[in-house]
Phi, psi and omega in degrees: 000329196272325167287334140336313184278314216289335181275336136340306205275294171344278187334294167311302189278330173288314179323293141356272174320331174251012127143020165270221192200166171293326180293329181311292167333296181280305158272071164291084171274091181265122188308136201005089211281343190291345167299333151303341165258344183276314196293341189278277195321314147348311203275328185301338171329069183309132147231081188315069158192158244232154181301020195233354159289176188281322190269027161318292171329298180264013129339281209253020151265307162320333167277337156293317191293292186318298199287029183230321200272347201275324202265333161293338169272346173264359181262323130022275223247346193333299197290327151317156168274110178136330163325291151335300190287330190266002171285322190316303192296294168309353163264335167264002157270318183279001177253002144291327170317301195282330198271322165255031174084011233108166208241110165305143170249152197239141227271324195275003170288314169260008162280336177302285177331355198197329157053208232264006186265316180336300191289348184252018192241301194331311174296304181345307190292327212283347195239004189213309214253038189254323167308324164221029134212145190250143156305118180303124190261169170270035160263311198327139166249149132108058187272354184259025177249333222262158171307078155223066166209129198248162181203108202270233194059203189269005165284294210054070172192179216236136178227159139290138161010284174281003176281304201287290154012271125006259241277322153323283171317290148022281211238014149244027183237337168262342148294317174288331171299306207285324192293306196088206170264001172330281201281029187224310183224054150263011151293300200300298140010288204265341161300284194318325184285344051065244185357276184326306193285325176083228169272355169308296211286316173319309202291314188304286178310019180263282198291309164300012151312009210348340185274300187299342176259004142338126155318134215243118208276139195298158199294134175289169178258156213272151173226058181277296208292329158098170196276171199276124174312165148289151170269111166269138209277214175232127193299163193277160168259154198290175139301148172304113168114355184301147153259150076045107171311143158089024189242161150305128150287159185258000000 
């Protein structure tokens, strides 16, 4: 739980730190999110009994039902950042999961883990934790996917491959929630402000053009108006008192 957390904080604080913000955070829309909490509860299930029980199964059928539910919300969401990297990780658990009945735990993994605790904890598992984890037996397949990366301190617990994964994605899917849409549509962004600035904002981004600022080939003339009359002169006139041939004298 505590790594859980630490990947959470993690998550929150790189955002913050490359500029985003909480208000970012808080209107965070993830398409049906509530199925992340319903699958996270799943795993939450007590079901107390060991692999020589009847409710073995349905242990480790409540942890498949978590990880199908877990994974539609993430197919969901595909396309956010971290998603991808938290699908990995929940498939390589469930298909250790699916191949051994349950998440083998690798035994010298949990003595690094757990250190002077190791003897009250080992019956715990074989007798409370058999349901959707076993002590790794030598049938297990693929074990080197199974809860072998021990992590002491105050976590004290065993995590698998795809577990460290998980936690990964985690806390790059809540760096990105923090980030916001700042860094995916500030193209889009700069548009809507375009717009908004109106034909002010068009003439500027006009002028900054190297092409709009090119000498312009002058307008042909239209030819409606047509070329320019000649100018006519005024016919010569006679001497005074001269007539027009062919007139009556008076």
């Amino acid at each position: 739980m505590l790594l859980i957390l630490a990947a959470l904080v993690v998550g929150v604080g790189l955002g913050l730190l490359l500029g985003g913000s909480l208000e970012n955070l808080a209107e965070a829309n993830f398409r049906w999110w509530p199925l992340a909490l319903f699958g996270l509860g799943l795993q939450l299930v007590p079901v107390p009994s060991s692999s020589r029980h009847p409710n073995h199964w349905l242990g480790a059928g409540l942890l498949l039902a978590s990880y199908a539910v877990l994974l539609t919300f993430i197919a969901l969401n595909f396309r956010k950042p971290g998603f991808p990297l938290l699908a990995v990780g929940f498939l390589l658990n469930v298909l250790v999961i699916s191949i051994n009945g349950g998440m083998p735990v690798n035994e010298h993994a949990l003595r690094v883990a757990y250190g002077p605790r190791y003897a009250s904890t080992l019956p715990e598992l074989e007798s409370h934790g058999g349901a959707k984890h076993h002590l790794e037996r030598p049938d297990d397949d693929l074990t080197f996917l199974s809860d072998v990366v021990p992590v002491g301190g105050p976590v004290g617990n065993v995590f698998s491959p795809g577990d460290v994964m998980a936690m990964i994605g985690t806390a790059w899917v809540l760096a990105g929630a923090t980030l916001g849409r700042a860094r995916t549509t500030g193209s889009a962004t700069r548009r809507s402000l375009d717009e908004a600035a109106g034909p002010a904002s068009s003439i500027e981004n006009a002028t900054s053009d190297p092409a709009q600022l090119a000498p312009r080939r002058p307008l042909r003339q239209s030819h409606s108006e047509g070329p320019s009359p000649p100018r006519l002169e005024p016919p010569p006139q006679g001497p005074p008192g001269a007539t027009d041939a062919g007139s009556p004298s008076p």
